[in-house]
N, CA, C, O and CB atoms as a CASP TS submission, in Angstrom:
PFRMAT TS
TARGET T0000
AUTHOR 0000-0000-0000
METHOD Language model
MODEL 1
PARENT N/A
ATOM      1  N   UNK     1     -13.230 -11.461 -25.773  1.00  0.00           N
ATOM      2  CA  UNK     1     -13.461 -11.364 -24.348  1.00  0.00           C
ATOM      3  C   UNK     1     -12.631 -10.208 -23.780  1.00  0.00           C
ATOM      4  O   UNK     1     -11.483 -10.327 -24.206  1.00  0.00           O
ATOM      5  CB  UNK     1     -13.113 -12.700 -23.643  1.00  0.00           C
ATOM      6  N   UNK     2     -12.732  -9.350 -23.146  1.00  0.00           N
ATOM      7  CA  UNK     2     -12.479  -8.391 -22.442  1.00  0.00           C
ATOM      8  C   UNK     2     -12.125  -8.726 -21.015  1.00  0.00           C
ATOM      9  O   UNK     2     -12.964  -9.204 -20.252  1.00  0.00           O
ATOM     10  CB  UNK     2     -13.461  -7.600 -22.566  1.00  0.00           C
ATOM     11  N   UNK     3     -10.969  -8.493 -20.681  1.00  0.00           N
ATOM     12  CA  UNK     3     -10.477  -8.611 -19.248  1.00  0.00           C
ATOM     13  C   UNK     3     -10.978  -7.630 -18.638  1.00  0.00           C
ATOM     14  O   UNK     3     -11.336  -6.707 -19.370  1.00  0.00           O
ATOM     15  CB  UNK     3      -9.066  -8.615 -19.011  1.00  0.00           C
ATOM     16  N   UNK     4     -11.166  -7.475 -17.300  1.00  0.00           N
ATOM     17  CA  UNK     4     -11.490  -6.915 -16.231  1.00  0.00           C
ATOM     18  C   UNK     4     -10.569  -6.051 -15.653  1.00  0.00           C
ATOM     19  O   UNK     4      -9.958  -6.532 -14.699  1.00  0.00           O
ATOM     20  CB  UNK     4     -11.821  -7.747 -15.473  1.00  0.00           C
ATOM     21  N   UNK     5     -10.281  -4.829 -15.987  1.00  0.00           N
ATOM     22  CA  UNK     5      -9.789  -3.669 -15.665  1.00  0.00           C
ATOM     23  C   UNK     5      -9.205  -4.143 -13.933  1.00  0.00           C
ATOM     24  O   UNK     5     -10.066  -4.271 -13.063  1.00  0.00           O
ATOM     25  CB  UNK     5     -11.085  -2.366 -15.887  1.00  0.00           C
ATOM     26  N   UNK     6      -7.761  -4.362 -13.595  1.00  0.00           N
ATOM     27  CA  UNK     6      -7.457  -4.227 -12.303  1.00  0.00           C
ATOM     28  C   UNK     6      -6.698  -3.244 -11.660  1.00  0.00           C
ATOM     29  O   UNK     6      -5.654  -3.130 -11.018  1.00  0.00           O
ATOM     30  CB  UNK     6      -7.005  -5.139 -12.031  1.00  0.00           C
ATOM     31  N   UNK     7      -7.826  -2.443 -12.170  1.00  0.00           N
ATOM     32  CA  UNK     7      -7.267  -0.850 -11.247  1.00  0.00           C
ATOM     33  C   UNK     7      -8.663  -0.844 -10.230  1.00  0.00           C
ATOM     34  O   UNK     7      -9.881  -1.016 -10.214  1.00  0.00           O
ATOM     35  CB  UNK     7      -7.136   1.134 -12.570  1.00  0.00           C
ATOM     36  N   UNK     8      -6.940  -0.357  -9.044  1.00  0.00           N
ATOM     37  CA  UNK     8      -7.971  -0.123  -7.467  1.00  0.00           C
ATOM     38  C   UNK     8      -7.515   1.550  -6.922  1.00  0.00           C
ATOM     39  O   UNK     8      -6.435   2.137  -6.864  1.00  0.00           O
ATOM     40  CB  UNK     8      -7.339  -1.640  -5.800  1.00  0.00           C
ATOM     41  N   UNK     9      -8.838   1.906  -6.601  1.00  0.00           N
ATOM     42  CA  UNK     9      -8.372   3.481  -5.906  1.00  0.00           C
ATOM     43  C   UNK     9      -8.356   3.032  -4.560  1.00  0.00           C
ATOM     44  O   UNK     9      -9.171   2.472  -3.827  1.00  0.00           O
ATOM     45  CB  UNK     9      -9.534   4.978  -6.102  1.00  0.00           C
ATOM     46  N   UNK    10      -7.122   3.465  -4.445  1.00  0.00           N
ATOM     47  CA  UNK    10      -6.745   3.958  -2.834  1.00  0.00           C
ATOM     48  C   UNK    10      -6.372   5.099  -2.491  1.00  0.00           C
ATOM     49  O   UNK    10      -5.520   5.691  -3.153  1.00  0.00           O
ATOM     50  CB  UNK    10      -5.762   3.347  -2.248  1.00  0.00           C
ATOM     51  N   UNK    11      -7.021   5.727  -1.207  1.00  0.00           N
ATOM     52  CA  UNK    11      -6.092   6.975  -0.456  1.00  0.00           C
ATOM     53  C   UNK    11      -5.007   6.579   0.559  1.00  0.00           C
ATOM     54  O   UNK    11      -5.158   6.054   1.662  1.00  0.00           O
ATOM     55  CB  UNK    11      -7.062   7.972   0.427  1.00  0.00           C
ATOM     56  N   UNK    12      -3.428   7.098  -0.315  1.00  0.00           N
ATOM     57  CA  UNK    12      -2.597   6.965   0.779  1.00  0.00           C
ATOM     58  C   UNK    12      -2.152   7.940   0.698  1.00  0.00           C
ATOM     59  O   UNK    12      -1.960   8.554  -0.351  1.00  0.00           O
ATOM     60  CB  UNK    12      -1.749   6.040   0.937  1.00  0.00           C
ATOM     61  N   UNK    13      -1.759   8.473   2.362  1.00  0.00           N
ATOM     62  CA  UNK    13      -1.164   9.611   2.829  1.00  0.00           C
ATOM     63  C   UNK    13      -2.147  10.379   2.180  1.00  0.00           C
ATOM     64  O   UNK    13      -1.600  10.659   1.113  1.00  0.00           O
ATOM     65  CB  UNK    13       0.345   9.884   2.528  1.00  0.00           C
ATOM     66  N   UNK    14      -3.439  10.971   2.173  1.00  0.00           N
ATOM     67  CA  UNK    14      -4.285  11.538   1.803  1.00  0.00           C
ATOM     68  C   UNK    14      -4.684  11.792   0.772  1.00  0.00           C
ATOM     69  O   UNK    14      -5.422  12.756   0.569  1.00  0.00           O
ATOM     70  CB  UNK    14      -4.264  12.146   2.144  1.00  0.00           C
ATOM     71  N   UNK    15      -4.112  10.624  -0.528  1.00  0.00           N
ATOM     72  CA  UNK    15      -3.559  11.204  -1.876  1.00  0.00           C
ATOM     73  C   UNK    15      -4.327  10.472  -2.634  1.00  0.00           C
ATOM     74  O   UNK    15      -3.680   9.670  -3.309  1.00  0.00           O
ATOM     75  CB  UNK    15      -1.999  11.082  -2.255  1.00  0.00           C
ATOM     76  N   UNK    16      -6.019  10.419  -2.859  1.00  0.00           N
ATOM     77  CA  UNK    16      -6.405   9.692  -3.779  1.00  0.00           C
ATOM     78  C   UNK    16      -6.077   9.238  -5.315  1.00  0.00           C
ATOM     79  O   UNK    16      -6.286   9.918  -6.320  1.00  0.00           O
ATOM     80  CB  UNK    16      -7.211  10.046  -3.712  1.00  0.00           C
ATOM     81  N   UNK    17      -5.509   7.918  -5.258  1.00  0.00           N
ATOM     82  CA  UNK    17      -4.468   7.424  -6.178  1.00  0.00           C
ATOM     83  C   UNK    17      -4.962   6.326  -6.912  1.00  0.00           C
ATOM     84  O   UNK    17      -5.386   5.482  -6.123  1.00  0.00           O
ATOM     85  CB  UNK    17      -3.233   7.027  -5.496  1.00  0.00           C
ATOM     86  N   UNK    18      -5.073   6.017  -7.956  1.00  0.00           N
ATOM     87  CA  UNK    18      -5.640   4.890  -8.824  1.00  0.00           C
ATOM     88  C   UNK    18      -4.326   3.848  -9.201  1.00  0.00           C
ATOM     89  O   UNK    18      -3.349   4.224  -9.849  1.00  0.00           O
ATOM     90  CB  UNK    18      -6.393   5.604 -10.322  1.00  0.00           C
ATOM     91  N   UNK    19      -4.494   2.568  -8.700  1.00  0.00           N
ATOM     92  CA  UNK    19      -3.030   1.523  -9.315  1.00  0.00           C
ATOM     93  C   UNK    19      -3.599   0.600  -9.869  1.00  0.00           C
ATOM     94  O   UNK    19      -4.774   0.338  -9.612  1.00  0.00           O
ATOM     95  CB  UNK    19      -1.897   0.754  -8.231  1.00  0.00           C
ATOM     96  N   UNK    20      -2.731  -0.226 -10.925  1.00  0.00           N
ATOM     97  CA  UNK    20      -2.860  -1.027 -11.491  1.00  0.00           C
ATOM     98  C   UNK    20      -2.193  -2.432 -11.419  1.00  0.00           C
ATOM     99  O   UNK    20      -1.100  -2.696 -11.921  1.00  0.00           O
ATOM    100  CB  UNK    20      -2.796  -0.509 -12.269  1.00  0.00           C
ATOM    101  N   UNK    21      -3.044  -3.366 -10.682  1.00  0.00           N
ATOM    102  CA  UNK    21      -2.789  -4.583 -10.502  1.00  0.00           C
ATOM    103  C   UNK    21      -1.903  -4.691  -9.324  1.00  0.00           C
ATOM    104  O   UNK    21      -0.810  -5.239  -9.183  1.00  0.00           O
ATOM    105  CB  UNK    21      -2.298  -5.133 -11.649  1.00  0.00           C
ATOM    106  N   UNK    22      -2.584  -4.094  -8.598  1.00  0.00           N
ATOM    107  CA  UNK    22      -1.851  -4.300  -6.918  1.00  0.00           C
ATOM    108  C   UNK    22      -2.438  -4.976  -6.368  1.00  0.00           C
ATOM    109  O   UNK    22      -3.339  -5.157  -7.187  1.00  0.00           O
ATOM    110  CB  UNK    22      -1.713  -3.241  -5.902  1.00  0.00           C
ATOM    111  N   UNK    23      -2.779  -5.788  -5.234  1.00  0.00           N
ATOM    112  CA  UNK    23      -3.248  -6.853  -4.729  1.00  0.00           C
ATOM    113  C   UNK    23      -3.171  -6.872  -2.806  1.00  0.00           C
ATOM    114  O   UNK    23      -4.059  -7.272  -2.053  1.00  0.00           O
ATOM    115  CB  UNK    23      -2.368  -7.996  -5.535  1.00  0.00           C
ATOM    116  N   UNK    24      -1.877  -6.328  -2.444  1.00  0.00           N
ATOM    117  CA  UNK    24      -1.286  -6.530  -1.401  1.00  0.00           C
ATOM    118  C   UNK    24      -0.787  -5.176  -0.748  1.00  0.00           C
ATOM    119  O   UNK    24      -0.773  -4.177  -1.467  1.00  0.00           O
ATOM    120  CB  UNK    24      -0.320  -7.454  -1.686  1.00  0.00           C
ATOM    121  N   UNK    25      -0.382  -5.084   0.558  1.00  0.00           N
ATOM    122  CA  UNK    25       0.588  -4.097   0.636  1.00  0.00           C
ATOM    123  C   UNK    25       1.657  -4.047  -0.148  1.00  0.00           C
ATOM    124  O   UNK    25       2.009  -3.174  -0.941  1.00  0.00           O
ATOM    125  CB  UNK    25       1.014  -4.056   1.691  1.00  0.00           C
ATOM    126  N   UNK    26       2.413  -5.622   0.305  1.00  0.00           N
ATOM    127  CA  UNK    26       3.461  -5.514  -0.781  1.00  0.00           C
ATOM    128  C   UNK    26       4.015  -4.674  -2.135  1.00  0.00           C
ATOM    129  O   UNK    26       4.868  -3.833  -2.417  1.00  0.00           O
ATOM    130  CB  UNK    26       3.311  -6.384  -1.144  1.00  0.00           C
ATOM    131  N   UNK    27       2.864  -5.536  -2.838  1.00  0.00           N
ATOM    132  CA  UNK    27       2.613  -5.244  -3.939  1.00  0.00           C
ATOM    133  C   UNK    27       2.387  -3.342  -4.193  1.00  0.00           C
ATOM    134  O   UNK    27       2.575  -2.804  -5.284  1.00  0.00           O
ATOM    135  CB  UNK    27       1.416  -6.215  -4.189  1.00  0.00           C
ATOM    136  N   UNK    28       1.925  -2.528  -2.821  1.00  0.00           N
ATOM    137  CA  UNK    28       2.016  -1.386  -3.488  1.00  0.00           C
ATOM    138  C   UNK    28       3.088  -0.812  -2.664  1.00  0.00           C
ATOM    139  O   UNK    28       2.648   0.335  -2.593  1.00  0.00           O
ATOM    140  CB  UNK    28       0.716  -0.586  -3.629  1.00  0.00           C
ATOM    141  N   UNK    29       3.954  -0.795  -2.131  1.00  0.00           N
ATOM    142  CA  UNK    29       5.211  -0.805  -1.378  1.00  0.00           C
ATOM    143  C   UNK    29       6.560  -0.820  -2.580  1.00  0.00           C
ATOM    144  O   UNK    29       7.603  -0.175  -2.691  1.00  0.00           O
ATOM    145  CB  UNK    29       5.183  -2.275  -0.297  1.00  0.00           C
ATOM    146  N   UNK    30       5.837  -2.022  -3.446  1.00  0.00           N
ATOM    147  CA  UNK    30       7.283  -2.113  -4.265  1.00  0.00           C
ATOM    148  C   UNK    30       6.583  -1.177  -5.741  1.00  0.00           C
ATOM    149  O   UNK    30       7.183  -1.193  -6.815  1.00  0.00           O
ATOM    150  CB  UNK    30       7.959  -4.249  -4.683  1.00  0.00           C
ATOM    151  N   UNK    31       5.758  -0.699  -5.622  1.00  0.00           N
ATOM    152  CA  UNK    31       4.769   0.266  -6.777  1.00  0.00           C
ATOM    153  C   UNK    31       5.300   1.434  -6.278  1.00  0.00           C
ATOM    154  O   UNK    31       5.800   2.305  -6.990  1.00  0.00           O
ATOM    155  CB  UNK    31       2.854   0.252  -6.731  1.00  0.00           C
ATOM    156  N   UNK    32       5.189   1.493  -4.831  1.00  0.00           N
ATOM    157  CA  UNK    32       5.626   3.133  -4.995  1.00  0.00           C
ATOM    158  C   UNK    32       7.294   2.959  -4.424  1.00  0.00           C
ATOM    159  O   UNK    32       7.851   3.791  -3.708  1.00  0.00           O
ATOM    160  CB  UNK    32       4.442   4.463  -3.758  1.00  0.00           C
ATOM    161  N   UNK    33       7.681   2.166  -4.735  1.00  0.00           N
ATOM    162  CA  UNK    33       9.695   2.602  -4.876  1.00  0.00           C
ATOM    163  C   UNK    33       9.838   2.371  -3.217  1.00  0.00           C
ATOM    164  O   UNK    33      11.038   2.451  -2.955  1.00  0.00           O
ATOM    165  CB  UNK    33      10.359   4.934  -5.546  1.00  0.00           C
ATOM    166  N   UNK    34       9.131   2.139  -2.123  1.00  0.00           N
ATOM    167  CA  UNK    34       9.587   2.264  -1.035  1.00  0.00           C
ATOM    168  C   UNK    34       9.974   0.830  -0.343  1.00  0.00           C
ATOM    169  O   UNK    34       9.373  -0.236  -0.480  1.00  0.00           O
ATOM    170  CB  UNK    34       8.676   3.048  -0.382  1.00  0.00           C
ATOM    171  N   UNK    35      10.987   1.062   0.332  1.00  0.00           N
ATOM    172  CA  UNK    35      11.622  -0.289   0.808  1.00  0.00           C
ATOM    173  C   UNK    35      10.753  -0.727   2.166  1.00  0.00           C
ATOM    174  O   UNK    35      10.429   0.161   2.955  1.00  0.00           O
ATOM    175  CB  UNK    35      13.402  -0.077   1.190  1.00  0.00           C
ATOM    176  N   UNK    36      10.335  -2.302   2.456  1.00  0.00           N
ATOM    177  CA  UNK    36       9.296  -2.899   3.132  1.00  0.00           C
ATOM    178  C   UNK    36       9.871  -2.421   4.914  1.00  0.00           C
ATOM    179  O   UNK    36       9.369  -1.722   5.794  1.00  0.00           O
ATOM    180  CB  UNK    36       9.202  -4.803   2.641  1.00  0.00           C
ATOM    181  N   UNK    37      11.023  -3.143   4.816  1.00  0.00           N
ATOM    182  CA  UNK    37      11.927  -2.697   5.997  1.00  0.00           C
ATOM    183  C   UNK    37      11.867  -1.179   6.357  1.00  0.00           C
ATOM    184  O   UNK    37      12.054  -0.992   7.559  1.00  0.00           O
ATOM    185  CB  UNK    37      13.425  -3.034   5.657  1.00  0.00           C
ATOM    186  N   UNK    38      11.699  -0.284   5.778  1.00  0.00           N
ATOM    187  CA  UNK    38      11.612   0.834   6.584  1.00  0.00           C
ATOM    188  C   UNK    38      10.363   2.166   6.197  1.00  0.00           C
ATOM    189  O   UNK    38      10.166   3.265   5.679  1.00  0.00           O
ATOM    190  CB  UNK    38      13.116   1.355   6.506  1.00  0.00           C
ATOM    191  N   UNK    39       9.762   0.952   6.963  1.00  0.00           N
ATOM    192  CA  UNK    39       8.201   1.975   6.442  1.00  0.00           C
ATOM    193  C   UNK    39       7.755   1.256   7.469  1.00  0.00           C
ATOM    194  O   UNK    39       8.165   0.119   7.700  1.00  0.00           O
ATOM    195  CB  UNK    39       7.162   1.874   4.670  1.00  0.00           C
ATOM    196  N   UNK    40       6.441   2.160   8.517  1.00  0.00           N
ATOM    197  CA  UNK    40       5.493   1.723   8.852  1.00  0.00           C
ATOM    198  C   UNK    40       3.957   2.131   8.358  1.00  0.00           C
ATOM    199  O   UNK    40       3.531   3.276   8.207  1.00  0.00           O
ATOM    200  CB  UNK    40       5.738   1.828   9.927  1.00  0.00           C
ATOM    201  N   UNK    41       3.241   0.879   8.146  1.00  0.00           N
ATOM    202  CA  UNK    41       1.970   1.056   7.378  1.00  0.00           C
ATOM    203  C   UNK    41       0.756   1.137   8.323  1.00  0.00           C
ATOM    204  O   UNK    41       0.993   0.623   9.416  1.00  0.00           O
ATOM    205  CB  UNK    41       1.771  -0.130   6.365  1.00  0.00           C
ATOM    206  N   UNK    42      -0.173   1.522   8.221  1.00  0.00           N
ATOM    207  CA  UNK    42      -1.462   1.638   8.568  1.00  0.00           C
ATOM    208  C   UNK    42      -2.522   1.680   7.584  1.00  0.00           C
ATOM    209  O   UNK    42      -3.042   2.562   6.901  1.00  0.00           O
ATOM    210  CB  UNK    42      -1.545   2.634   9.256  1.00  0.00           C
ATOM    211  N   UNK    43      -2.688   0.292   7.757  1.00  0.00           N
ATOM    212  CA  UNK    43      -4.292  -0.107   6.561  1.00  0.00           C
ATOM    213  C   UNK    43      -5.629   0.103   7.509  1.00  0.00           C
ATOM    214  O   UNK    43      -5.884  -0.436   8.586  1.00  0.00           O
ATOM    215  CB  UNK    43      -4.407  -2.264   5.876  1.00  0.00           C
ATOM    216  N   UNK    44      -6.112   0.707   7.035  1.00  0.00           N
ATOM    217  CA  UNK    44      -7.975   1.098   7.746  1.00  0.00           C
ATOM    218  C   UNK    44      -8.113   1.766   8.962  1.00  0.00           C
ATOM    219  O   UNK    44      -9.242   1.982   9.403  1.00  0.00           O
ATOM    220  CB  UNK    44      -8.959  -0.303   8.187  1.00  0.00           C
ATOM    221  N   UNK    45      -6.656   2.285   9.835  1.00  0.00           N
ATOM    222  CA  UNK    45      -6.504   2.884  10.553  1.00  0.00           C
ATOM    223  C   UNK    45      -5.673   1.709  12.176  1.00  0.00           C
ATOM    224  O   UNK    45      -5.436   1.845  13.376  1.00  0.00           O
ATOM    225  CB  UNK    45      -7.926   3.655  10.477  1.00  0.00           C
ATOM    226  N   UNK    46      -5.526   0.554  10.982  1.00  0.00           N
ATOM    227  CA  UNK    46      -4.701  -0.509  11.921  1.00  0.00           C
ATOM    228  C   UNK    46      -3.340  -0.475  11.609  1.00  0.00           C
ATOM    229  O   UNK    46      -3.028   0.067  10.548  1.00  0.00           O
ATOM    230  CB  UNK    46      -5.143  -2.027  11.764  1.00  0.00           C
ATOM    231  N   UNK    47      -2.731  -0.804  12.107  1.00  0.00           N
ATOM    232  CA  UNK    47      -1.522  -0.640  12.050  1.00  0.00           C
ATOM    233  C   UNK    47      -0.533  -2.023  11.796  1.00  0.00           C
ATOM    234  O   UNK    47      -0.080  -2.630  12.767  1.00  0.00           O
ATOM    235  CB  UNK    47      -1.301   0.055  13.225  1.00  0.00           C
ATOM    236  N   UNK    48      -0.297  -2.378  10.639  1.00  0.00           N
ATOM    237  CA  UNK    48       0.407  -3.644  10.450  1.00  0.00           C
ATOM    238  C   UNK    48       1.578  -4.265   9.759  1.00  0.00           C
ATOM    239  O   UNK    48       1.955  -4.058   8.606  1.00  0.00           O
ATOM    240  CB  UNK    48      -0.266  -4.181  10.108  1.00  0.00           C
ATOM    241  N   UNK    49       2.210  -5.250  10.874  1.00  0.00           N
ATOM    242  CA  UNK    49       3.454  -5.598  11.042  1.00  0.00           C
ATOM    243  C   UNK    49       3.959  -5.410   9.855  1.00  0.00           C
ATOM    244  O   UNK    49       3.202  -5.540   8.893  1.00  0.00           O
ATOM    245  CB  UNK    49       3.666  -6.806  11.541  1.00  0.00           C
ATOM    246  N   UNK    50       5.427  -5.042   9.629  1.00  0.00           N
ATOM    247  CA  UNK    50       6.429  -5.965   8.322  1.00  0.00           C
ATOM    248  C   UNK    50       5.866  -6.747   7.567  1.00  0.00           C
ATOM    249  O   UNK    50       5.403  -6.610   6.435  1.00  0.00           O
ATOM    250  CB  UNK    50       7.492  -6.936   8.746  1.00  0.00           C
ATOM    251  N   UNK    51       5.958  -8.011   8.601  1.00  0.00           N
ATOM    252  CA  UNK    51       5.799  -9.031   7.928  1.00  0.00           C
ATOM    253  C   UNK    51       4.471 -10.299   7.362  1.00  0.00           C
ATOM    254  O   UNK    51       4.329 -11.465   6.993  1.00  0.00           O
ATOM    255  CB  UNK    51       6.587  -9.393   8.522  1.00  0.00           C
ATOM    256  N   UNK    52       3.820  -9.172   7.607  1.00  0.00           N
ATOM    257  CA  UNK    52       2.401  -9.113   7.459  1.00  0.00           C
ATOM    258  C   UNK    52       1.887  -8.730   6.356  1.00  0.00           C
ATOM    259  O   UNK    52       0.833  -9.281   6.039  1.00  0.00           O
ATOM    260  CB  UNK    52       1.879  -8.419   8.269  1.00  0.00           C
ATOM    261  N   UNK    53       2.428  -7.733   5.480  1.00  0.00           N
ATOM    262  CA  UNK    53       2.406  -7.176   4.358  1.00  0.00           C
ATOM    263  C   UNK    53       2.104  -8.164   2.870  1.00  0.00           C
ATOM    264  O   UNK    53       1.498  -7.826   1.853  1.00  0.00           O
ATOM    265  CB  UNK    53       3.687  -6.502   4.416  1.00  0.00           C
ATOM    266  N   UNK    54       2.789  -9.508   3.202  1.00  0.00           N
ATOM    267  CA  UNK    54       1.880  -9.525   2.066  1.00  0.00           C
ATOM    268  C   UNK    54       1.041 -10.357   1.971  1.00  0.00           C
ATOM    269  O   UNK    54       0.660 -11.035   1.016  1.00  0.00           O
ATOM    270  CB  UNK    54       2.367  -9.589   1.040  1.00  0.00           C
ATOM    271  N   UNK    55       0.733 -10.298   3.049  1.00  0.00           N
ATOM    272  CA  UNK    55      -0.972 -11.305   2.980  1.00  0.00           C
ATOM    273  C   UNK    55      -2.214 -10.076   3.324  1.00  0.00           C
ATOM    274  O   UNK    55      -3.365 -10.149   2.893  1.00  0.00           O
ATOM    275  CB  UNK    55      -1.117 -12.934   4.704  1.00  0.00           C
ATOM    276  N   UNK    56      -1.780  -9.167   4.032  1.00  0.00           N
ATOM    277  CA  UNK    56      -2.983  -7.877   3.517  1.00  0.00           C
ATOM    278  C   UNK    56      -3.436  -7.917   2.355  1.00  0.00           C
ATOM    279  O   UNK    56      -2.654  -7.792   1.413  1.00  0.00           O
ATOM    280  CB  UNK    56      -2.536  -6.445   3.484  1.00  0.00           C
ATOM    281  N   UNK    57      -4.989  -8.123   2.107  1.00  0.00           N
ATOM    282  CA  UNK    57      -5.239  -7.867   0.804  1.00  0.00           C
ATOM    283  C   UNK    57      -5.783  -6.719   0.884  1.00  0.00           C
ATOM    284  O   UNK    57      -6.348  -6.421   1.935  1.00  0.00           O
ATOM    285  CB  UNK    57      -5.972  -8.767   0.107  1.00  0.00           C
ATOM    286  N   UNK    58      -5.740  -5.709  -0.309  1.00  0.00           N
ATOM    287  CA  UNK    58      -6.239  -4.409  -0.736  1.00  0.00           C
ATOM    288  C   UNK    58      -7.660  -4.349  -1.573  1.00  0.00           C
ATOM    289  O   UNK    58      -7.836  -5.024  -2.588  1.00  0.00           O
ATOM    290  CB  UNK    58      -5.135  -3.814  -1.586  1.00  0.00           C
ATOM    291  N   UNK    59      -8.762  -3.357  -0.961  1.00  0.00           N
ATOM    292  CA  UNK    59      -9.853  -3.294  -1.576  1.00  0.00           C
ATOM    293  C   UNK    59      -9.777  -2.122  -2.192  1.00  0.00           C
ATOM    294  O   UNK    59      -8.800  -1.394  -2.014  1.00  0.00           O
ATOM    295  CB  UNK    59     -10.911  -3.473  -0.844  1.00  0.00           C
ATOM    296  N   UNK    60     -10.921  -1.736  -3.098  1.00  0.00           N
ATOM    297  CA  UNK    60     -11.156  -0.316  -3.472  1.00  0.00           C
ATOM    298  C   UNK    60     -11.324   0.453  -2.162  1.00  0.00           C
ATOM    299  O   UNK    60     -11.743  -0.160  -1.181  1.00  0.00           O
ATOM    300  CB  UNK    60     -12.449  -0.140  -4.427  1.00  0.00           C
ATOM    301  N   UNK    61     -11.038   1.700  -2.081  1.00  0.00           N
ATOM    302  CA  UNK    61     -11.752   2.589  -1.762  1.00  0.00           C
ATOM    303  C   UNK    61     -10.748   2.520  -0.124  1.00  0.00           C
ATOM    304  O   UNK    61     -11.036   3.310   0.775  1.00  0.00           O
ATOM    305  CB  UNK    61     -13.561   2.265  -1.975  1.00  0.00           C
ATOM    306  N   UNK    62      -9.773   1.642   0.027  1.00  0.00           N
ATOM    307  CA  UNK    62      -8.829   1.352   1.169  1.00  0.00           C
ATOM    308  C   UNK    62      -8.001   3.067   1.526  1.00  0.00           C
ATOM    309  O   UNK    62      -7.503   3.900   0.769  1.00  0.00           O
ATOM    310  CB  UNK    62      -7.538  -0.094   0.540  1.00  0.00           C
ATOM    311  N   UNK    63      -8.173   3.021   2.987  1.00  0.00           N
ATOM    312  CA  UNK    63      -7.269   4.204   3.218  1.00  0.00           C
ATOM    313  C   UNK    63      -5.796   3.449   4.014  1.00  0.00           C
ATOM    314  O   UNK    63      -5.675   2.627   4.922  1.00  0.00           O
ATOM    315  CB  UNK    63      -8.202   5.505   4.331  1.00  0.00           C
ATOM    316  N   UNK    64      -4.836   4.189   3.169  1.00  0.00           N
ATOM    317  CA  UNK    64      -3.510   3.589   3.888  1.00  0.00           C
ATOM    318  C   UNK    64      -2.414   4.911   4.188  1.00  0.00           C
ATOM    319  O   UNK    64      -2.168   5.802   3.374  1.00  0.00           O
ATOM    320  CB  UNK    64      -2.690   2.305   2.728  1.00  0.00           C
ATOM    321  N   UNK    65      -1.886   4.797   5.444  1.00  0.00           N
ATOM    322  CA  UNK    65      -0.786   5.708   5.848  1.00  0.00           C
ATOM    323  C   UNK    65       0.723   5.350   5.816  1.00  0.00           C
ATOM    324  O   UNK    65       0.984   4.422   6.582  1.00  0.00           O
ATOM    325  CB  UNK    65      -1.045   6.043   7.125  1.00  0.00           C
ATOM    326  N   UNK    66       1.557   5.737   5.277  1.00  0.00           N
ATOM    327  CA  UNK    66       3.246   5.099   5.264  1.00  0.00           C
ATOM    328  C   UNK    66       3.791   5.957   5.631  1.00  0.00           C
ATOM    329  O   UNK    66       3.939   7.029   5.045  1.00  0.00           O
ATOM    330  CB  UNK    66       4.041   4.638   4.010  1.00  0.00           C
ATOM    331  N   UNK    67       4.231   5.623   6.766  1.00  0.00           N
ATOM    332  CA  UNK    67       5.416   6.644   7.354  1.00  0.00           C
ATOM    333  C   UNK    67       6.514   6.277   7.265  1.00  0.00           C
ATOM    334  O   UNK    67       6.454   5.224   7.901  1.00  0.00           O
ATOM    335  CB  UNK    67       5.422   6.985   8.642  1.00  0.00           C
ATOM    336  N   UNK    68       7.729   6.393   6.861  1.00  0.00           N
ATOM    337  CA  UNK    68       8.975   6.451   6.700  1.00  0.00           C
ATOM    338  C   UNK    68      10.154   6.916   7.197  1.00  0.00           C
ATOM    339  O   UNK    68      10.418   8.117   7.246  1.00  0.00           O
ATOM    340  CB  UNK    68       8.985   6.704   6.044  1.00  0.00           C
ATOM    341  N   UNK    69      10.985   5.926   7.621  1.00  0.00           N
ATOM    342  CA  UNK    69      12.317   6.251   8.433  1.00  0.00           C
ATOM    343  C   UNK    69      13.203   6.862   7.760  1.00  0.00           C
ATOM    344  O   UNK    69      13.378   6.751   6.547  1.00  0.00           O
ATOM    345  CB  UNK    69      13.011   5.164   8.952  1.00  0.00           C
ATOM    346  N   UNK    70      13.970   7.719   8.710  1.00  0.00           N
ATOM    347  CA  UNK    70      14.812   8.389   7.654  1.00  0.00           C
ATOM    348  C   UNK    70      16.364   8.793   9.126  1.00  0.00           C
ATOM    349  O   UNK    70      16.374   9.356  10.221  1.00  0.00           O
ATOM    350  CB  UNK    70      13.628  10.229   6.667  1.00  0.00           C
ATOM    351  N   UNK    71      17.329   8.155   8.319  1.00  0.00           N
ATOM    352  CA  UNK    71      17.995   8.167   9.128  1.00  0.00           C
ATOM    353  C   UNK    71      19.207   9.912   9.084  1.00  0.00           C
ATOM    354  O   UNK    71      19.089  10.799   8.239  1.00  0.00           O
ATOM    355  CB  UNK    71      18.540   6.642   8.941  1.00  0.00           C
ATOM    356  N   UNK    72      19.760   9.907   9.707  1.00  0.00           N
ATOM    357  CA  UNK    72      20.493  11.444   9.959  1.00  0.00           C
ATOM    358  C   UNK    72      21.318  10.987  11.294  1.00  0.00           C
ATOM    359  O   UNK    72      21.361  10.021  12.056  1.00  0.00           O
ATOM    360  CB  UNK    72      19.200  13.013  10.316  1.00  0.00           C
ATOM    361  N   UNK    73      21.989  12.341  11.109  1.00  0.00           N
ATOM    362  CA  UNK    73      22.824  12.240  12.062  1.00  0.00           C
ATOM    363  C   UNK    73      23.491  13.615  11.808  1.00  0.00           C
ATOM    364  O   UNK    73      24.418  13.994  12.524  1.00  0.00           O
ATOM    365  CB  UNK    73      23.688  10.945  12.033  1.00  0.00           C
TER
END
């Protein structure tokens, strides 16, 4: 029996990207190294909470934006 390939393409930040076994924001938040707390996301051109993240589920073909805080002084 052959499992079912769970790779999903997404464009984030304009960057058509193929992952494997992501499911959630979460889930691609902690894929790409970035901390949940300081990022704001935009799935489909909505914009959603923190803590919301990991009940977003992710489809193929999903466009997502992460913008990132960056502190200075």
């Amino acid at each position: 029996m052959h499992k079912k390939s769970d790779t999903m393409t997404l464009t984030v930040n304009g960057n058509t990207t193929s992952f494997q076994e992501i499911k959630t924001l979460t889930d691609l938040l902690v894929t790409l190294n970035l901390d949940p707390e300081t990022v704001v996301v935009e799935h489909n051109t909505t914009i959603i909470q923190s803590e919301s993240f990991d009940s977003v589920l992710l489809a193929e073909g999903d466009q997502i934006e992460i913008i990132r805080f960056v502190g200075g002084g």
